[in-house]
N, C-alpha and C positions, 0 to 999 in steps of 0.2 A: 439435407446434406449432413452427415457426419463426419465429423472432424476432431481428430484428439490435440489436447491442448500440450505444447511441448515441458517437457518438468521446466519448472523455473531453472535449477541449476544449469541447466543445459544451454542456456538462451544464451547469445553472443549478441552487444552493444558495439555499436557504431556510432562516435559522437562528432562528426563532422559537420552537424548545421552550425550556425551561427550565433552564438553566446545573446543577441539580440531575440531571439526567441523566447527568452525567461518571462515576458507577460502573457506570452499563451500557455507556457508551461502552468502558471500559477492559475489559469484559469481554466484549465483541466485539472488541477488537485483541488481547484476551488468546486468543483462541477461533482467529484466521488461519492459525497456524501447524498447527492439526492438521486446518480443514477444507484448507487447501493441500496436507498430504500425505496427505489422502484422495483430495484430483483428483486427485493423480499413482499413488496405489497402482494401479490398475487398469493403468494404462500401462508402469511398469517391471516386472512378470512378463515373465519369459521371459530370454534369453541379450541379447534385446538393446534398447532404448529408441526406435528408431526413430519410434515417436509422437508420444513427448517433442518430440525432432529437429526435426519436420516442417516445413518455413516455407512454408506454403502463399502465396503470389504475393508471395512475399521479403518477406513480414512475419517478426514476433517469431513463434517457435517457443515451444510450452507452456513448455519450459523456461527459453527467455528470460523469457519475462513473469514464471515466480518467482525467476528472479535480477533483475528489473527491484524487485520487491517489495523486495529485500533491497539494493538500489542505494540505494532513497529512506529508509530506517532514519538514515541519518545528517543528512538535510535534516529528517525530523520531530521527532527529537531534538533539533537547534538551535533549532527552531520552539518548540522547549519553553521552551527557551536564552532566546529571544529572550521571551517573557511572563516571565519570573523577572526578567529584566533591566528588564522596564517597558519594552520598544522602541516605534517607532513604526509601525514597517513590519519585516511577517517577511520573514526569507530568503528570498531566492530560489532556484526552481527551475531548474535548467538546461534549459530548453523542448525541446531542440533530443535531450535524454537520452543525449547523449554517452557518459558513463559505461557504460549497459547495452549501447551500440552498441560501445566496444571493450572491454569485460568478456570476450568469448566462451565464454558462459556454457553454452555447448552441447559445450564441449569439457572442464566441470568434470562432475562426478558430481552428479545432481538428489543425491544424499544429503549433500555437503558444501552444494548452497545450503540445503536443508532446515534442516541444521546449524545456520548462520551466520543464518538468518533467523529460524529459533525464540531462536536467543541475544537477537540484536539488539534482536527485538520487547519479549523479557520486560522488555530495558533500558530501550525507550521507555515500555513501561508501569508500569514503578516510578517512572520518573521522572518521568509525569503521576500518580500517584497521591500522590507527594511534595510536591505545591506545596501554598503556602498555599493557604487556602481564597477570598479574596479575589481571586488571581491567575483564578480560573475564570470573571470576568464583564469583566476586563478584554481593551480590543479593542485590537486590532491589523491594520492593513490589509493584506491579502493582495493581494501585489506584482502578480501575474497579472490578478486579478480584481477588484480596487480596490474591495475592501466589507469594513468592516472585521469581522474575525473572534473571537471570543471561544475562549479556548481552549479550551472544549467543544465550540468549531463546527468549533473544525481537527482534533480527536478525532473528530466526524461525517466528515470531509470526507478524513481516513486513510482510514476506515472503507470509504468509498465507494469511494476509488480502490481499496484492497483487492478488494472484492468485483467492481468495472470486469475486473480482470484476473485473479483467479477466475473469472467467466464468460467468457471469453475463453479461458484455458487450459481449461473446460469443453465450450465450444464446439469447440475443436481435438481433443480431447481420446477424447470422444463416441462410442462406435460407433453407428455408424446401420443 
């Protein structure tokens, strides 16, 4: 079956379950960093990662996309930042993804972002298992997409972009 994955920007969020969701939430972003180095285990065998590499018509290469993952650890962590504080409006994202464009992350070893992205994550997910329990149903408007968000729905909305660019490195990925 082929199937194209839709652009992230495009994608439309519906946050209607129930704010009591937040420990499966946390055990799906607790779960990313080892389905991430399952995508890539099949690809690094051998003397060289050339797969990893590959930027098929000058996109993100597999391995950019999991140093793209380990870019955004620090924007969803303030995101946390920003509910603890009572904000009005979360951080913003840099659209434009500057950071993973001069990162060159195809020149690091997929096993140091591995590294640094299992670290970072465990840190985002202590630190949403940490909050009061009241902070989980308060909203805050996501700058991008001007609807406000509950912090279990930006724990959904990680989740999502996670698994956007897990299929993505899967689809590159893939032998056919």
């Amino acid at each position: 079956m082929n199937s194209t994955t839709p652009l992230w920007f495009d994608r439309k969020f519906e946050f209607s379950f129930p704010a009591d969701l937040h420990p499966n939430l946390c055990t799906r972003l607790r779960g990313t960093p080892a389905r991430l180095e399952e995508i890539v285990r099949g690809a690094t065998r051998g003397a060289n990662n050339e797969r990893l590499l590959r930027k098929p018509s000058d996109k993100w290469s597999a391995q950019e996309h999991a140093g793209h993952l380990l870019d955004l650890e620090p924007l969803w962590i303030e995101r946390i930042a920003d509910y603890r504080a009572g904000g009005a409006k979360l951080t913003a994202a840099d659209l434009t993804n500057r950071k993973t464009h001069e990162a060159q992350h195809n020149r690091r070893t997929i096993g140091e972002i591995l590294a640094a992205f299992r670290a970072a994550r465990l840190e985002l997910v202590s630190r949403a298992e940490n909050v009061d329990d009241a902070i989980w149903t308060h909203t805050i408007l996501h700058p991008r997409m001007q609807t406000p968000m509950r912090l279990v729905d930006h724990l959904y909305f990680v989740a999502e972009h996670d698994d956007h660019h897990l299929t993505q490195m899967w689809n590159l990925l893939k032998v056919n």
